[in-house]
Backbone as CSV, one residue per row, in Angstrom:
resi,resn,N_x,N_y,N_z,CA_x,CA_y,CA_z,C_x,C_y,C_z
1,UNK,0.845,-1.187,0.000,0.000,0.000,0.000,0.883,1.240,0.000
2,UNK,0.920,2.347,-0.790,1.441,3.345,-1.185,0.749,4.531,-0.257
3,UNK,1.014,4.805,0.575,0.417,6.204,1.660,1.634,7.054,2.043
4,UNK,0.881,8.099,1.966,1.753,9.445,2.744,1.406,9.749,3.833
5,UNK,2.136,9.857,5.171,2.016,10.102,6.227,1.864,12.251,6.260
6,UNK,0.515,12.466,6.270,0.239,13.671,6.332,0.734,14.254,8.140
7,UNK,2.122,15.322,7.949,2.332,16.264,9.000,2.508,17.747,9.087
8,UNK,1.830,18.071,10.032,1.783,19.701,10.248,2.784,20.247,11.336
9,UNK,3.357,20.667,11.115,4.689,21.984,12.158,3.537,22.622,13.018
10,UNK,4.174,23.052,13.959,5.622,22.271,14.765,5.390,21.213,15.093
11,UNK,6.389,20.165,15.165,6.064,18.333,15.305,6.216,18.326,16.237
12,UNK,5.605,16.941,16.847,5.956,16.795,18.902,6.779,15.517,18.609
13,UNK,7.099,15.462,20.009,7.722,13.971,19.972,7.039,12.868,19.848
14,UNK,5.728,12.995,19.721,5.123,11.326,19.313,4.838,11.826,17.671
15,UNK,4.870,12.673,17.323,4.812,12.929,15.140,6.130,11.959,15.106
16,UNK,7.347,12.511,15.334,8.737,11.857,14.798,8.513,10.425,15.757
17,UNK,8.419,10.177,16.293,8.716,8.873,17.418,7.618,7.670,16.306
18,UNK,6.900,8.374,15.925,6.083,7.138,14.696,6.581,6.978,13.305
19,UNK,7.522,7.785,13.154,8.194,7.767,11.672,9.174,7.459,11.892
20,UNK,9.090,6.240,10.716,10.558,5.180,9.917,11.230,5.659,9.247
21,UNK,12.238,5.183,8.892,13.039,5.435,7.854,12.105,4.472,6.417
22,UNK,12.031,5.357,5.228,11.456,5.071,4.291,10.219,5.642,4.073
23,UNK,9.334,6.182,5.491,7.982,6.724,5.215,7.948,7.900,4.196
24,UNK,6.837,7.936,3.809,7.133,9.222,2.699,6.480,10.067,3.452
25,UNK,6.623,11.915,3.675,5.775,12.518,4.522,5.404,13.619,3.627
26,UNK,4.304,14.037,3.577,3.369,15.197,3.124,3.858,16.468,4.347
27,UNK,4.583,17.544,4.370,4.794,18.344,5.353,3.874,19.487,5.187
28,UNK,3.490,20.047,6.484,2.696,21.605,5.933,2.639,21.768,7.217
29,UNK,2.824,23.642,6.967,3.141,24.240,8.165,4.361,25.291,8.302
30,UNK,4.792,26.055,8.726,6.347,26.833,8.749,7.067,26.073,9.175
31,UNK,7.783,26.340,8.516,9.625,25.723,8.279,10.575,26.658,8.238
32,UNK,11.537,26.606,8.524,13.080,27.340,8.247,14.014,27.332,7.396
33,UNK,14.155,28.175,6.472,15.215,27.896,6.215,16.891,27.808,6.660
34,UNK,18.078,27.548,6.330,19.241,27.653,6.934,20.664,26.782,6.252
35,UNK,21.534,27.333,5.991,22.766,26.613,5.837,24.085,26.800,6.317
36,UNK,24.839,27.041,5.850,26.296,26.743,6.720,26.368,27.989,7.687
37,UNK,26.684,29.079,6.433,26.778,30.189,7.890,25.901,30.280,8.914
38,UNK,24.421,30.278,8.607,23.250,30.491,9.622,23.419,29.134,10.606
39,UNK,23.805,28.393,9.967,23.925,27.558,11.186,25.234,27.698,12.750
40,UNK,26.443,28.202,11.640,27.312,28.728,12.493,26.903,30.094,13.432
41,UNK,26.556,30.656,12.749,26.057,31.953,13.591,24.374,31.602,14.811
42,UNK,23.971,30.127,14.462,22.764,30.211,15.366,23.919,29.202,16.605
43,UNK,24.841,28.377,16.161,25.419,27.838,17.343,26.348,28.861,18.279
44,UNK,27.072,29.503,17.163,27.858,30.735,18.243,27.212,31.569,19.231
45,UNK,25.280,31.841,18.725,24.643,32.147,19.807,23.910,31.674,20.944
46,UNK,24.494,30.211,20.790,23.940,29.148,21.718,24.980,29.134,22.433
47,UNK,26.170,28.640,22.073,27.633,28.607,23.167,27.834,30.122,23.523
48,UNK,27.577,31.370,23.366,27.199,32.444,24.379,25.949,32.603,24.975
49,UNK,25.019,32.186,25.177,24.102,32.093,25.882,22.629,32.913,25.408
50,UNK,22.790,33.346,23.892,22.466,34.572,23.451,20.923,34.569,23.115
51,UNK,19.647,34.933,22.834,18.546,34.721,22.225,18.677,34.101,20.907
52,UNK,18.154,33.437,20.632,18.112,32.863,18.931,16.975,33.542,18.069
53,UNK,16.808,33.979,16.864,16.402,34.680,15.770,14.839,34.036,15.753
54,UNK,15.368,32.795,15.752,13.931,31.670,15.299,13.571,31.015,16.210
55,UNK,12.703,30.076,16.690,12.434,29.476,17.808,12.886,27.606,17.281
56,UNK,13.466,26.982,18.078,13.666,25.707,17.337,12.599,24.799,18.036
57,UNK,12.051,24.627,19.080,11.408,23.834,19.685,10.890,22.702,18.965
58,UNK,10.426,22.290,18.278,9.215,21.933,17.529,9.355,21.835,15.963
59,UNK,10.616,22.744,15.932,10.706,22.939,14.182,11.040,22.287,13.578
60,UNK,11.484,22.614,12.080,11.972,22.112,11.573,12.901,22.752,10.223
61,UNK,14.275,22.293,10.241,15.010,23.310,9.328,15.372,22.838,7.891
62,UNK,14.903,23.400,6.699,15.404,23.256,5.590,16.626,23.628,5.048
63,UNK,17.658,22.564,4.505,18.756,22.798,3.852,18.990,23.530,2.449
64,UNK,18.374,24.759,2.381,18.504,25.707,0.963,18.926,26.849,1.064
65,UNK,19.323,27.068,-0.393,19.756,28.657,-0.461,18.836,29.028,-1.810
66,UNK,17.208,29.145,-1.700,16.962,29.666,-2.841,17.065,30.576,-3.623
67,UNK,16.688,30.625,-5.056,17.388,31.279,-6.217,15.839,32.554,-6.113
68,UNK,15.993,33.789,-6.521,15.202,35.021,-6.216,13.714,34.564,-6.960
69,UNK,12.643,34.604,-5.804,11.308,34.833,-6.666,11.426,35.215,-8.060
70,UNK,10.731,34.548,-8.869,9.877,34.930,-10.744,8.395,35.963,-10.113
71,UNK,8.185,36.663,-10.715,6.939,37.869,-10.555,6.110,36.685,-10.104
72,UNK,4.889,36.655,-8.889,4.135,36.286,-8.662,4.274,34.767,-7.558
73,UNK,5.179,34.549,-7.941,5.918,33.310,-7.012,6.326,34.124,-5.568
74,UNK,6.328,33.233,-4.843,7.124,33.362,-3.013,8.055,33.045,-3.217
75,UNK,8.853,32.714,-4.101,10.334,32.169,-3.581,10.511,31.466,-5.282
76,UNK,12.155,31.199,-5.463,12.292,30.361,-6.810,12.544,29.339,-6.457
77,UNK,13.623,28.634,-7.461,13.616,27.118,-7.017,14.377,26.321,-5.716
78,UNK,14.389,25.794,-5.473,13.931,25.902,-3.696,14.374,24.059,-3.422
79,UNK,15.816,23.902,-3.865,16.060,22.243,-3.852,17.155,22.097,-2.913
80,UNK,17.182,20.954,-2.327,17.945,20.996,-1.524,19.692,20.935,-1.364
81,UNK,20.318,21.501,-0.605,21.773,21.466,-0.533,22.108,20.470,0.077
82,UNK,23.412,19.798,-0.129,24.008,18.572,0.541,24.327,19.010,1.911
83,UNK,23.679,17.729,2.794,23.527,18.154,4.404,24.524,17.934,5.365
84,UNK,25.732,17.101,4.880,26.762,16.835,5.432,27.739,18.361,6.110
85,UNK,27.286,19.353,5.380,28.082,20.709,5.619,27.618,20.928,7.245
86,UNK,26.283,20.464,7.490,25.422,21.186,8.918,25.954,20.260,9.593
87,UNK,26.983,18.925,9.280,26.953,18.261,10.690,27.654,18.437,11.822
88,UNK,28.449,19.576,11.796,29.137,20.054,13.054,28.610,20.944,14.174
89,UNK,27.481,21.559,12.972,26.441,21.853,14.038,25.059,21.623,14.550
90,UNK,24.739,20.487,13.811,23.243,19.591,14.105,23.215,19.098,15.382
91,UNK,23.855,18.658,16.122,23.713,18.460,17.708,23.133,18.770,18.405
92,UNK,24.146,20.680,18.574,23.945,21.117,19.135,22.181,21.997,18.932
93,UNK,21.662,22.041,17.624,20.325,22.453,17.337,19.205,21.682,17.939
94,UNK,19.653,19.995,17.511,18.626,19.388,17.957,18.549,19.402,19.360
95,UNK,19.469,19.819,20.093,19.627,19.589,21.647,18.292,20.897,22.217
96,UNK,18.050,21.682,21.278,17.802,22.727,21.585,15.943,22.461,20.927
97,UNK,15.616,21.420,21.019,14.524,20.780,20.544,13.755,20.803,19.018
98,UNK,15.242,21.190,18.175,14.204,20.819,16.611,14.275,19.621,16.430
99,UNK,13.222,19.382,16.112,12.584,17.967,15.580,12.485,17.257,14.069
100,UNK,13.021,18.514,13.200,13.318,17.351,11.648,14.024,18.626,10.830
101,UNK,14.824,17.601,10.209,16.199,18.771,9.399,15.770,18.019,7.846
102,UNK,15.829,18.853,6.931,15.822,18.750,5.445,16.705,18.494,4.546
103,UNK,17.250,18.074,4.358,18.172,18.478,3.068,18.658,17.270,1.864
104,UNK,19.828,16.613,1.788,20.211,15.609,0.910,21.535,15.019,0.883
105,UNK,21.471,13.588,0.732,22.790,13.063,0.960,23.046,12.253,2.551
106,UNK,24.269,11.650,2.935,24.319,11.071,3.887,24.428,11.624,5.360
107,UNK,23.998,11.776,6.129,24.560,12.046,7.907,25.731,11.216,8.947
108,UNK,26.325,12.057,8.931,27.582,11.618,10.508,27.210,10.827,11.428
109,UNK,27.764,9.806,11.771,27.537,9.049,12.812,26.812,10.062,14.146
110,UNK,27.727,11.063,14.059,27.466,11.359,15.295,26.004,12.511,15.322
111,UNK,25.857,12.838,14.077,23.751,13.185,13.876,23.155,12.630,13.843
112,UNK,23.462,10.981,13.690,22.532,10.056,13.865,22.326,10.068,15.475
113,UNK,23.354,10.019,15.621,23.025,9.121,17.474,22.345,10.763,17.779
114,UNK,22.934,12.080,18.026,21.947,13.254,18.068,20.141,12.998,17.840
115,UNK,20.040,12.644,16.593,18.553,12.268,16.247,18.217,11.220,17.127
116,UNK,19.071,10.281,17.270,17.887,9.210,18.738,18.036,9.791,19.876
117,UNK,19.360,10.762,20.257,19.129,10.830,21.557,17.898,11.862,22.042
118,UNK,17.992,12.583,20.920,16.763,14.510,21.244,15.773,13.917,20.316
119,UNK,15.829,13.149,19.817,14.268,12.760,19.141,13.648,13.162,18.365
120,UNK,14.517,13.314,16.862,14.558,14.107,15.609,14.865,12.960,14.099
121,UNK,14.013,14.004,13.635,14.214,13.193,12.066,14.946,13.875,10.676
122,UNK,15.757,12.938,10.337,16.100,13.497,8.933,15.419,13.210,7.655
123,UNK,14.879,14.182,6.851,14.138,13.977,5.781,15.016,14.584,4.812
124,UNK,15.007,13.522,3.643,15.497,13.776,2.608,14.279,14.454,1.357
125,UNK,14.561,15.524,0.724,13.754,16.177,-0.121,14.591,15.846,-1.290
126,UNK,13.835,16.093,-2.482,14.092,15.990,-4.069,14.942,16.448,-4.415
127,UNK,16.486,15.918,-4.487,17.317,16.755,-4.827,17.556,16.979,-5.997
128,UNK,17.563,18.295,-6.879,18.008,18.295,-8.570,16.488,18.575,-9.037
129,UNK,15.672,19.136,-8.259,14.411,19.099,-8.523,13.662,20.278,-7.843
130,UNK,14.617,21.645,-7.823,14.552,22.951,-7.679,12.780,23.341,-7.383
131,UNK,12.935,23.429,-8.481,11.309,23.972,-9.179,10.360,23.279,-8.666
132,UNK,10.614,22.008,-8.485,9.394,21.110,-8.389,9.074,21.495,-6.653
133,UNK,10.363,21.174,-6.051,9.692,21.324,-4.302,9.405,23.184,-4.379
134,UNK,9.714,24.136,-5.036,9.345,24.913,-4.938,8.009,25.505,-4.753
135,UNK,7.591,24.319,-5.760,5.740,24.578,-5.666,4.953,23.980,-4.371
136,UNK,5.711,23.510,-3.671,5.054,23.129,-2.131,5.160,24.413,-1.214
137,UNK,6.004,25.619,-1.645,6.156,26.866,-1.001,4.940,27.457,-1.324
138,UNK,4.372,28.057,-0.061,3.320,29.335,-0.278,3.580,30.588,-0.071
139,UNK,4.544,31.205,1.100,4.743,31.859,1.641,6.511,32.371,1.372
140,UNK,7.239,33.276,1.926,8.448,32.783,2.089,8.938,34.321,2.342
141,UNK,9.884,34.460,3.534,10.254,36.036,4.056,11.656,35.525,4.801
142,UNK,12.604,36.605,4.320,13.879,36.880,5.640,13.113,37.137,6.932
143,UNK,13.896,36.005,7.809,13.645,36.568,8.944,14.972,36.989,10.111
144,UNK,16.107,36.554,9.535,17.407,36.854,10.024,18.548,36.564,9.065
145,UNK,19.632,37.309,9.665,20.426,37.305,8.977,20.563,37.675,7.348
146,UNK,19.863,38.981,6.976,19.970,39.094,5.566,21.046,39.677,4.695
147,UNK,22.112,39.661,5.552,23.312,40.173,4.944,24.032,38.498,4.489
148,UNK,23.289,37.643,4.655,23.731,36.431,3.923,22.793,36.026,2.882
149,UNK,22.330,36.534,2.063,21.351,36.348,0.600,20.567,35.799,0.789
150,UNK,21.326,34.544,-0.614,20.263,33.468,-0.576,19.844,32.697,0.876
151,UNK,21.618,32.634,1.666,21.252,31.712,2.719,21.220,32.070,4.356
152,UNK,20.341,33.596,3.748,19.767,34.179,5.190,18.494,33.050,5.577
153,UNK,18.122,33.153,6.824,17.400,32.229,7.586,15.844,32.603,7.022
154,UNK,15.456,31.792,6.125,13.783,32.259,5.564,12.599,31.541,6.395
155,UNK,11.460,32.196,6.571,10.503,31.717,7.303,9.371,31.021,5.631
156,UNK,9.016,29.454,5.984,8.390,29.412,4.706,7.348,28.827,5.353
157,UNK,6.212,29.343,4.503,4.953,27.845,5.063,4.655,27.018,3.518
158,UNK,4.372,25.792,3.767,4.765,25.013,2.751,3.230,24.060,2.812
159,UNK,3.046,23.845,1.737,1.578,22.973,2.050,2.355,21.466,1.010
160,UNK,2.071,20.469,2.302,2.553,18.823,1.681,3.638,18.827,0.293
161,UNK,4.687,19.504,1.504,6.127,19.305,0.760,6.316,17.981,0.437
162,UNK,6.625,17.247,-0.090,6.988,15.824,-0.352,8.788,15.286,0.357
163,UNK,8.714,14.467,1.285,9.955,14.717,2.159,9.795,13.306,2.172
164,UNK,10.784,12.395,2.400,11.204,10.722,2.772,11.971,11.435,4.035
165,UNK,11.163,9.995,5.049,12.329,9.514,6.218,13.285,8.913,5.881
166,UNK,14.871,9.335,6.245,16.203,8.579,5.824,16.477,8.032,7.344
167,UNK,16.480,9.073,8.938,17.328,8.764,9.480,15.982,9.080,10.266
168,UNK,15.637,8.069,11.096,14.674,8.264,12.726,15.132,8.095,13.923
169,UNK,14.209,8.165,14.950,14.594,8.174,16.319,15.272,6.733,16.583
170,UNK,15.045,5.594,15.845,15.513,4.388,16.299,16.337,4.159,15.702
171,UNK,16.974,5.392,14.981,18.456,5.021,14.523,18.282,3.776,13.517
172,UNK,17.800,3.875,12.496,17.309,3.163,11.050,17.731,4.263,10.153
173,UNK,18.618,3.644,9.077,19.062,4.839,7.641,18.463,4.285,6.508
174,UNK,17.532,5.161,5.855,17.560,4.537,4.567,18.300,3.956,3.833
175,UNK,19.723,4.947,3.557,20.766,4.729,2.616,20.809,3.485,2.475
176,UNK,21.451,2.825,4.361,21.947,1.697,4.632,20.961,0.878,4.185
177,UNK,19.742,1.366,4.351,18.975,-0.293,4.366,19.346,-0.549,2.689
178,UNK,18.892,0.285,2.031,18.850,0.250,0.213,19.903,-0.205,0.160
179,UNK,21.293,-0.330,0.749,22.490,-0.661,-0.148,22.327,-1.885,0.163
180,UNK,21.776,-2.629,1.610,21.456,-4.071,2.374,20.871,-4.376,1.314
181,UNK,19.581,-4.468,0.426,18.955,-4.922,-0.077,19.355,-5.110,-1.524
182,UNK,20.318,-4.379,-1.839,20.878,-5.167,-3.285,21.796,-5.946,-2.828
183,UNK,22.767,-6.190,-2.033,24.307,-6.631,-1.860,24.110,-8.065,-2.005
184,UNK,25.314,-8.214,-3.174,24.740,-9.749,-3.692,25.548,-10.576,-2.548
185,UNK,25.124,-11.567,-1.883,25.765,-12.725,-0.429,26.800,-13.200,-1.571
């Protein structure tokens, strides 16, 4: 049976605590955007003790730097960046209670064990497919940091983004399982 697990932001811990690795999820709701620098600059204000821009509780952060609105559009194409860049500072975010990160490609041992220990999910979005997740955007505004462009921190609301579980709370990877399932014995 082919189903999408329909979820709305901000997620609690029993939304992620029921999602596998492999589920496909329909997302809707505000999201974040964020990448390397914004991520460095939201941890440097965590190891000083400082207010944060966005609220993470509950959230959830997308790995993009989109390309400038076309007349009439919220935002252009809108695909994801390789997520391995955030893993020095995914820890310390999820510690701080976000609950599902976006982007593409594999995760660090040590964001995995992060995701079981704070109780967070990694979703992989369409990568190479700009335009297409773009049209799950409705909304889309700087809300910090706009002296970094594309990859100032954007507030988006998104109606049933199309997102796969790769990495869950029970520490299950997609990748891994898919490569298990061809490997000839």
């Amino acid at each position: 049976m082919d189903r999408s697990i329909h979820l709305k932001t901000p997620l609690t811990a029993s939304d992620v605590a029921a999602l596998r690795a492999g589920d496909r999820v329909l997302l809707s709701g505000v999201l974040y955007t964020a990448r390397d620098a914004a991520h460095r600059r939201l941890v440097e204000l965590i190891e000083a003790r400082e207010p944060l821009p966005i609220p993470l509780a509950g959230q959830v952060l997308y790995y993009v730097g989109p390309s400038p609105a076309p007349p009439g559009r919220p935002i252009g194409a809108a695909g994801p960046t390789t997520s391995y860049r955030m893993d020095p500072y995914t820890p310390q975010l999820l510690e701080k209670g976000l609950k599902g990160i976006i982007g593409k490609g594999k995760r660090s041992d040590a964001v995995k064990q992060a995701l079981m220990t704070y109780g967070a999910v990694y979703f992989a979005a369409i990568g190479g497919a700009g335009a297409l997740m773009s049209q799950s955007i409705r909304k889309a505004h700087v809300v910090a940091y706009h002296d970094l462009g594309p990859e100032a921190i954007r507030e988006l609301y998104v109606e049933e983004m199309p997102l796969v579980v790769v990495n869950d709370t029970a520490g299950n990877d997609l990748y891994e399982e898919g490569r298990k399932a061809y490997r000839i014995a």
